[in-house]
N, C-alpha and C positions, 0 to 999 in steps of 0.2 A: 768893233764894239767890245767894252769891257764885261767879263761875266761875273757879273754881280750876280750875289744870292737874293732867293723870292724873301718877301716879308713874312719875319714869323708870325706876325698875327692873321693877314691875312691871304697869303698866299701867292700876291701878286706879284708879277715879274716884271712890273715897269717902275721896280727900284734906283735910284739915284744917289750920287754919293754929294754931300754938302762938307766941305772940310773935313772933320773927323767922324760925321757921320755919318750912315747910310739914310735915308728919307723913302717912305712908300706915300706916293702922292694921291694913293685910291683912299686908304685908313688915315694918312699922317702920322703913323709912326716912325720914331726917330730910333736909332740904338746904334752903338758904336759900332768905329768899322775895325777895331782894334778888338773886340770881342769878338768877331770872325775870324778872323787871323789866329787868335787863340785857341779858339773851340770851333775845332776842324769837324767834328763831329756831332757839333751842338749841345755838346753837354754844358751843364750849369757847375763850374766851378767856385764850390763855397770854402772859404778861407778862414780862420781866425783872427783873433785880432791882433795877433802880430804878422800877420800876413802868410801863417804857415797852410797847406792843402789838407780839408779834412776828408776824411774815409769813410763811409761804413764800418762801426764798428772799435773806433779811437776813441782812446781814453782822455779826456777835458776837463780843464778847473777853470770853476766860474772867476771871473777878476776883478768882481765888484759885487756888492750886496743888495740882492734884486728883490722889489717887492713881489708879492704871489699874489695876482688879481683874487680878487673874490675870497684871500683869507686874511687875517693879522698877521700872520707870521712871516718870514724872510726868509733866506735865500744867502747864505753868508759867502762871503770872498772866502775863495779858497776850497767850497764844497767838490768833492772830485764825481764827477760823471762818467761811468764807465760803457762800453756799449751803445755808444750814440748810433742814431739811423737816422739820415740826412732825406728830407724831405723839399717840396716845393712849398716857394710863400715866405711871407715875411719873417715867419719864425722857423726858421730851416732846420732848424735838430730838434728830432723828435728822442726821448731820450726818458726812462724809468730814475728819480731820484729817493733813496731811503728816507725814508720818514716824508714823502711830499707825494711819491707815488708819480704817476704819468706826466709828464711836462713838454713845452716846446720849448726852446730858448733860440735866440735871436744868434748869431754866428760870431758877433762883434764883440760880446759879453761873455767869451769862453779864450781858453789858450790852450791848444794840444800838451799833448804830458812828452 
């Protein structure tokens, strides 16, 4: 018998592998079997959008002109982020910007310096 890992949602060890990915038949959760293989450890590897590995702590320029929910104002290509801290969730960098104060930014809409 092959040792497949439990599901991370919910725990279960009567996991199965369907082509490229693993299947837990208790919750139906699906997720790649190639993100195991990569993340021996489980950790969540967040990238930029040029595919580079971000850190705790990397300096970032935004690569496009983002609206700010809930002001008028933008967000201009090019602004530099210094001291990002990498969070869980859709918006993964949690990060302090001048003039805008606290922000989250999405990982996709940044490029390591």
């Amino acid at each position: 018998m092959s040792n497949l890992p439990n599901c991370p949602k919910c725990n279960s060890e009567y996991t199965y592998e369907d082509g490229a990915l693993l299947v837990c038949p208790e919750c139906a959760y699906e997720w790649p079997l190639k993100q195991e293989e990569d993340n021996n450890e489980g950790e969540r590897v967040i990238k930029d959008a040029n595919g580079n590995v971000l850190v705790d702590g990397d300096t970032v320029t935004v690569i496009k002109d983002l609206k700010v929910k809930g002001s008028s104002s933008v967000l201009k290509q090019g602004t530099k982020v210094k001291n990002i801290r990498l969070v869980e969730g859709d918006h993964d960098i949690d990060c302090k910007i001048g003039g805008f104060g606290a922000m989250k930014l999405k990982s996709e809409f940044v490029k390591k310096i």
